[in-house]
C-alpha positions in Angstrom: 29.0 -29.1 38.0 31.7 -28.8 35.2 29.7 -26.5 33.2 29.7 -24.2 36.5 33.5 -24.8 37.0 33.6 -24.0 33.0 31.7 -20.5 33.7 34.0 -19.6 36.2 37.1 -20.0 34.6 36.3 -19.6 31.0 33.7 -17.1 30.3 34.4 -14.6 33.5 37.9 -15.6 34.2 39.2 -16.1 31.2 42.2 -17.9 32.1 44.9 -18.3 29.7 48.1 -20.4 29.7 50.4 -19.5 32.2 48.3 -18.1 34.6 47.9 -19.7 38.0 44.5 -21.0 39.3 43.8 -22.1 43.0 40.7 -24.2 43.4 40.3 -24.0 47.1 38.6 -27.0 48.4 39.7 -29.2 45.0 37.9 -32.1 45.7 34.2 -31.8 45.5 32.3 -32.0 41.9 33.1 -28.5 40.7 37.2 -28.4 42.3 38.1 -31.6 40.2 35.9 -30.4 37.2 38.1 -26.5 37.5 41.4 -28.7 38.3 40.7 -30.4 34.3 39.4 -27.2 32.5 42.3 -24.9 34.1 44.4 -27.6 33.0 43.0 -27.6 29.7 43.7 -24.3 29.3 47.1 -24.3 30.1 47.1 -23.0 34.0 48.9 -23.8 36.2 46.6 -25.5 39.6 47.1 -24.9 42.9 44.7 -27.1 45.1 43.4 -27.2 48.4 42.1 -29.9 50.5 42.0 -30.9 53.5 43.4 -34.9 53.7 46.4 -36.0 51.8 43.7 -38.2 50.2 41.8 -35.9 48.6 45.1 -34.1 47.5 46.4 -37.5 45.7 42.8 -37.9 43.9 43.7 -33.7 43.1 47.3 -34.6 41.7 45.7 -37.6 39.9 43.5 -34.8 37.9 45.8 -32.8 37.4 46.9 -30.2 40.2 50.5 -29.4 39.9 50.7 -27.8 43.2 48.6 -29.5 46.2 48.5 -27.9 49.7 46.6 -29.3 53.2 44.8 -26.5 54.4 44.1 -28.5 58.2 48.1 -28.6 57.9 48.8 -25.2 56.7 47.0 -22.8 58.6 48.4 -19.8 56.2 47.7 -21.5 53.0 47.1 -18.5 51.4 50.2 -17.1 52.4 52.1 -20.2 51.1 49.8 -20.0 47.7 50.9 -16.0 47.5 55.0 -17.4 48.2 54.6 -20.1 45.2 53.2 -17.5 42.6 55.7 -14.3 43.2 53.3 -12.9 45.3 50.9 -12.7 42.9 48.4 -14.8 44.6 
């Protein structure tokens, strides 16, 4: 699972510090393993999830921003807001 989530965001991503990262549906084996590694690397995290639960245990890793997608029906929309439209 984390060497997946290290794929992603390392060798075809390439994310870099600064950037922003939104690991949509944080919570299973590869979300918290992309939460660490973008953290790592000096990303900011945007995380989805769909019970306040599962958002703490995403906070707990890590995620510095933390949205309810069964809440927040335009999550993507609120995502797009929080990063300057930049998405």
């Amino acid at each position: 699972m984390a060497l997946s989530a290290w794929r992603m965001l390392v060798t075809h991503a390439r994310v870099q510090p600064g950037e922003a990262v939104l690991v949509h549906g944080a919570v299973g084996g590869v979300g918290l393993a992309a939460i660490q590694i973008a953290k790592l690397a000096g990303a900011r995290v945007f995380a989805t999830a769909s019970t306040a639960e599962k958002l703490e245990r995403a906070n707990e890793l890590g995620a510095d921003v933390a949205i309810n997608y069964a809440e927040d029906k335009d999550w993507d929309a609120t995502v797009r807001r929080l990063t300057g439209k930049r998405g």
